[in-house]
N, C-alpha and C positions, 0 to 999 in steps of 0.2 A: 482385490475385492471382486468378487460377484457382479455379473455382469445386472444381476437379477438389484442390486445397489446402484450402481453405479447411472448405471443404465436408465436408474426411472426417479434419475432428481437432477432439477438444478442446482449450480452452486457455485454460491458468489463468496466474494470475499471483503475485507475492509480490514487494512493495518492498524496496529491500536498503538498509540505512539504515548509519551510518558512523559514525565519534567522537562527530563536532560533531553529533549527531542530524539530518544533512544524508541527501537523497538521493542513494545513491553507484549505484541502479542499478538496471534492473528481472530481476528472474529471472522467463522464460515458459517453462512448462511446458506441451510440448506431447504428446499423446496422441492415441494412431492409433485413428480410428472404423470403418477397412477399411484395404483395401488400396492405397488408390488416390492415399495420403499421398506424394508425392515432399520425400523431406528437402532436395534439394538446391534443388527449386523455390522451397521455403519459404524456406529461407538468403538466398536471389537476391532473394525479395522482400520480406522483411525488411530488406535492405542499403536494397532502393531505397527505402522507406519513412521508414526513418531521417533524419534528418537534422544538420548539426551541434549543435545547438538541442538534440536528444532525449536524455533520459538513456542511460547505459552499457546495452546487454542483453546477456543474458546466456540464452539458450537451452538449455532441457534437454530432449532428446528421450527418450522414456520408454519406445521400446522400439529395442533394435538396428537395426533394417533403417530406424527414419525416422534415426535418429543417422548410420549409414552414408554413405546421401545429402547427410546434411549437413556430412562429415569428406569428404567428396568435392569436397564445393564449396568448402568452404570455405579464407580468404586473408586476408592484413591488412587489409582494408576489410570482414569480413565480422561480424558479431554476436559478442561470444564463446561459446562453446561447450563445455558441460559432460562431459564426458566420465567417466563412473562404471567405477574402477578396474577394477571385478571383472568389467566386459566385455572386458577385453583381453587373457584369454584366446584369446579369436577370435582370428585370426590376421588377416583379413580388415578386422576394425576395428583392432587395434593396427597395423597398416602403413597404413590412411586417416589416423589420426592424426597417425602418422610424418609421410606426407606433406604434410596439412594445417600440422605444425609448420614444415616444410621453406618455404610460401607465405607464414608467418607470420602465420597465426592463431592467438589467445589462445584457447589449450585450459583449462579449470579440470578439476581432477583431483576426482572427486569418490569420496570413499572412503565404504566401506559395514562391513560388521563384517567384524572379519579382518585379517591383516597386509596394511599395502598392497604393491602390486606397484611393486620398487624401479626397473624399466626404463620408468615412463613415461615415452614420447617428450618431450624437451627437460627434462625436470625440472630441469636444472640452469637454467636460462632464468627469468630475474626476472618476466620477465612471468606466468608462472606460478601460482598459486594453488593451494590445498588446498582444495575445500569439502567442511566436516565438516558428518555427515547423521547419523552412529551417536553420537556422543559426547557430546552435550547432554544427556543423561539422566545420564549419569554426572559429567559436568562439575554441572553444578545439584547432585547429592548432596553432592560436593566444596562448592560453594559455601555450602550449607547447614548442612552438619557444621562450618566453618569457622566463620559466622554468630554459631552457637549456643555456642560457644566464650566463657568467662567472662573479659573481657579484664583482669579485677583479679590471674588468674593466669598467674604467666611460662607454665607450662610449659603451658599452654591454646593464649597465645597462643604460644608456639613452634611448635605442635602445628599452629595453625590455618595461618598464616605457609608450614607446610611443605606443607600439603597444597593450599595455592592453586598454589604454587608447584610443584604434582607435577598442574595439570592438562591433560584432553589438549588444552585448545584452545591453541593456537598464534598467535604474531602474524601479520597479516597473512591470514587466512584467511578465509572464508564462513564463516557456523554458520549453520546449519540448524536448525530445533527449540528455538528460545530460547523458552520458552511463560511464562518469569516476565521482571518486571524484573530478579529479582535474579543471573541468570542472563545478561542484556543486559548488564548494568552491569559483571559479571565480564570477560565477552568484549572488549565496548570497551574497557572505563578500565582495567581489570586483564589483561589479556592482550592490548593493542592489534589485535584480529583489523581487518580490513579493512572489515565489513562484516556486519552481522545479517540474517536475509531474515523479513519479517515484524515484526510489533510486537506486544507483549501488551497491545493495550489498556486490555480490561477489567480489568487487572492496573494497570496505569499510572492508570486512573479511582479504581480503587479507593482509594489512595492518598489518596484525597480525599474516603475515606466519611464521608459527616453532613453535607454541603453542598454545593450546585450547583458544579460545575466552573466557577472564572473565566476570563476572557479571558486570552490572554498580553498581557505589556504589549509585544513585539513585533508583535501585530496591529493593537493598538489605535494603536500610536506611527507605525507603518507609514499605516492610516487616514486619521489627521489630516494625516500630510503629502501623500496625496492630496487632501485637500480642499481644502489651503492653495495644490495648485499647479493649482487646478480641474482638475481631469482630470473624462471623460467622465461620466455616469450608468452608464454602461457597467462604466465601470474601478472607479467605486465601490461598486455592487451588489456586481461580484465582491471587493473588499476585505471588504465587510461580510459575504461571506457565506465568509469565508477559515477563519473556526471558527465549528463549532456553537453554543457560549458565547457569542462575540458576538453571530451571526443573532440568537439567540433573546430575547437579552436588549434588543435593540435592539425587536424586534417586540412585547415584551413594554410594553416604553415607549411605542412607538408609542399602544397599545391601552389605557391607563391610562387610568383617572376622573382623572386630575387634571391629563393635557396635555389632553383634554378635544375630541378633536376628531370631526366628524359623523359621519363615516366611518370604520367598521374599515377597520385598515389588513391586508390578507392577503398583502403581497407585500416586499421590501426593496428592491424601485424606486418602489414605492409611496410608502414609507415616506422612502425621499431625497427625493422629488420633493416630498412634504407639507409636512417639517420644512426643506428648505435645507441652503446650509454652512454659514454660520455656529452655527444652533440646534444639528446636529450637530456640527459642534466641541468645541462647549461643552461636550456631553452627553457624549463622547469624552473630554474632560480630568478630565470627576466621575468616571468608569469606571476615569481612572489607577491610583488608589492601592486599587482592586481588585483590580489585574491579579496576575500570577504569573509570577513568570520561570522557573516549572520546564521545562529544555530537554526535559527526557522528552514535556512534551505535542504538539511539533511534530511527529513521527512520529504520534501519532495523531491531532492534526488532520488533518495530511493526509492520511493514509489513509483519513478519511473522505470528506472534500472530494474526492480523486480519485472515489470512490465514488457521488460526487452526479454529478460532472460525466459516469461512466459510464452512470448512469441516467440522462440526459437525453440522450448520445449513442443511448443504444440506442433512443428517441423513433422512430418514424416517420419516414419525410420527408418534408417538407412540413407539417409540425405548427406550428401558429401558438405563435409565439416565447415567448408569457405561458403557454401549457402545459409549454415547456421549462423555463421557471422554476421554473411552481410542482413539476416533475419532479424539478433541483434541491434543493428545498429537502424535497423527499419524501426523498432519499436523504441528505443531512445530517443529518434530524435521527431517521434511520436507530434510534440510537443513543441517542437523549436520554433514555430514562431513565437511563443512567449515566451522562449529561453531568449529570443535573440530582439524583440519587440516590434517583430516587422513581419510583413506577407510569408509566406510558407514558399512563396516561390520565390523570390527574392533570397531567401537564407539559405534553403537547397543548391539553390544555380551558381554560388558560388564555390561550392563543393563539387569535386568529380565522384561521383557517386553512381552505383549500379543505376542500372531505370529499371529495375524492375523494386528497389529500394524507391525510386522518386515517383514510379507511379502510384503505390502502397499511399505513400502517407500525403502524394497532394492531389491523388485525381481519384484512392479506393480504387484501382481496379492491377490486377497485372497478377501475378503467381502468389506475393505475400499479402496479398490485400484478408486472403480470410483469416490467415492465423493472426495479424495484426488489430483486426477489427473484433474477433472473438475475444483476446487478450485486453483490449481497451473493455468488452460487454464486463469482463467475467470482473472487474475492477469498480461496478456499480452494485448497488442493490435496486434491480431492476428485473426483474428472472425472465420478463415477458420481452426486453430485449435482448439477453443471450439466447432466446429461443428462436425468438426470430434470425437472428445471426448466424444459429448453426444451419437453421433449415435452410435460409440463403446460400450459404457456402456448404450443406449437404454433409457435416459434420455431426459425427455421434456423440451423442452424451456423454456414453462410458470412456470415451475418448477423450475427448475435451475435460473430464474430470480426474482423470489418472493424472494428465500432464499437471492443470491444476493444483493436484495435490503434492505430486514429486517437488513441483516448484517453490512452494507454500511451505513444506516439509525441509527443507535449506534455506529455508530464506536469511536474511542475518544483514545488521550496519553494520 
């Protein structure tokens, strides 16, 4: 992509998660830093970027004139593209639209407060979507009031029964602003919407306050049967390092007085390469009947895990390969003190872990502190603090948005 694209936008991102707590899709938010944004350039190369392999995207351009450009380019092989109702007003955009419907791009209609506008181009068309951006705050009171509701009384739960059933989310839709689980859980399981954008983590961790977060037993059952069918050092690092839970608890074993071995162990190639497969097997099947089948935690594993893998793309190049590890494993455990429900120093200290990994994530300062901090901005929609972020650590836009996109463009559960 052109520097003259890249170069003069922010861009944020937000995973759009589905029933099966499955990856249904990325939503990028993009924001104009000048003037010199061509929406439709960006469309073009976002297509070619893509591949069949990439998750679904989902493009929102955040002011008129880049969205323009991009209702211009855009066609069935192109991104889908957000379209926010209360712009179509314009005359200008509501007939780009039109026409982009006409080439047969998937437009999502994205509604703001206010009645929507009942002419949006194609709306009778399946392919279609609603995404709701205003309604989550008032959906949540709904779910809340409903919650709190005494189910030993009929006329409570009638009362609650009727107000789930009077809310504005819709099936099949985007929500926007789901900031609880219980808020998630209404929109998927209780109103079949399509798609949530975002996950409440720290809401989903909590869940699990008074004890360290365990493994799923989908990671761990997934694990063993890579070791069973020897797959690479390569392919097993990455399994071992698929949740924070596991990393840590692995390294934590590693590094124990009672396996007893000369060497701290600071890394999880290290750590395969020490122990073998079979020793890890073994240690894998005592971890079984720890594990936890709550599907809620795969969205926030991997939302972290993308997060690692962003911080180690946004790396240098030409950076020797054991620094992009220990970059990884800087950005995993991003997080560990709600993985493990305690201080951040406390959870690190018992790990032998680089220090320039332990100043990153509990003091912000040391070599990975910018790519670690850029990779937490770039995981808001916030733009004014990615901006800030790069100008602090003196990182370029067009920079910071290639890695971005290489990252975002592979992503996958």
């Amino acid at each position: 992509m052109a520097q003259s694209v890249l170069g003069s936008l922010t861009l944020c991102y937000q995973l759009l998660w589905n029933r099966r707590r499955e990856l249904a899709g990325i939503r990028l938010l993009a924001y104009e830093d000048g003037s010199q944004a061509d929406g439709g350039h960006l469309l073009r190369s976002l297509t070619e970027m893509w591949t069949a392999e990439s998750p679904t995207l989902l493009v929102a351009a955040r002011s008129p004139r880049l969205l323009l450009g991009m209702l211009e380019q855009a066609d069935g092989d192109s991104p889908m593209v957000e379209v926010p109702v209360d712009w179509l007003g314009d005359e200008a955009l509501f007939e780009a639209a039109r026409a982009a419907r006409g080439r047969g791009a998937i437009l999502i209609a994205a509604s703001g407060p206010g009645p929507r506008r009942p002419d949006f181009p194609g709306r009778s068309s399946p392919r279609l979507m609603q995404l709701e951006v205003s309604h989550a705050a008032a959906a949540l009171q709904t779910v809340l009031r409903a919650r709190d509701a005494d189910p030993r009384h009929p006329a409570q739960r009638a009362a609650a029964q009727a107000q789930l059933a009077a809310s504005p989310i819709e099936p099949e839709q985007i929500v926007v602003g789901a900031a609880s689980m219980a808020l998630v859980e209404h929109a998927l399981d209780q109103r079949a919407a399509w798609a949530v954008a975002g996950w409440p983590i720290e809401d989903v961790l909590h869940r699990n306050k008074g004890q360290p977060l365990p493994p799923t037993r989908r990671a761990v059952i997934r694990t063993m049967q890579a070791l069973e069918s020897e797959q690479s050092l390569d392919q097993l690092e990455l399994q071992f390092g698929q949740e924070p839970a596991l990393a840590y608890r692995l390294l934590l074993h590693l590094n124990s007085a009672s396996l007893g071995l000369r060497r701290r162990i600071t890394s999880l190639r290290h750590g395969v390469m020490m122990l073998g497969y079979r020793t890890l097997d073994a240690w894998l099947a005592e971890q079984l009947p720890h594990t936890s089948d709550d599907r809620n935690l795969q969205p926030a594993n991997a939302t972290m895990v993308l997060r690692a893998l962003l911080a180690a793309e946004l790396m240098e190049a030409g950076v020797e390969e054991e620094l992009r590890r220990e970059v990884y494993l800087c950005g995993l455990f991003a997080q560990l003190d709600l993985v493990m429900d305690e201080p951040m120093r406390n959870a690190l200290g018992r790990l032998a872990l680089p220090e320039a990994l332990v100043e990153a994530v509990l003091r912000g300062s040391g070599p990975y502190a910018s790519v670690l901090q850029v990779a937490q901005a770039l995981g808001q929609d916030n733009p004014a603090v990615v901006r800030a972020t790069r100008a602090r650590f003196d990182m370029s836009a067009e920079e910071i948005n290639r890695s971005l996109l290489r990252t975002l463009a592979f992503a996958h559960t």
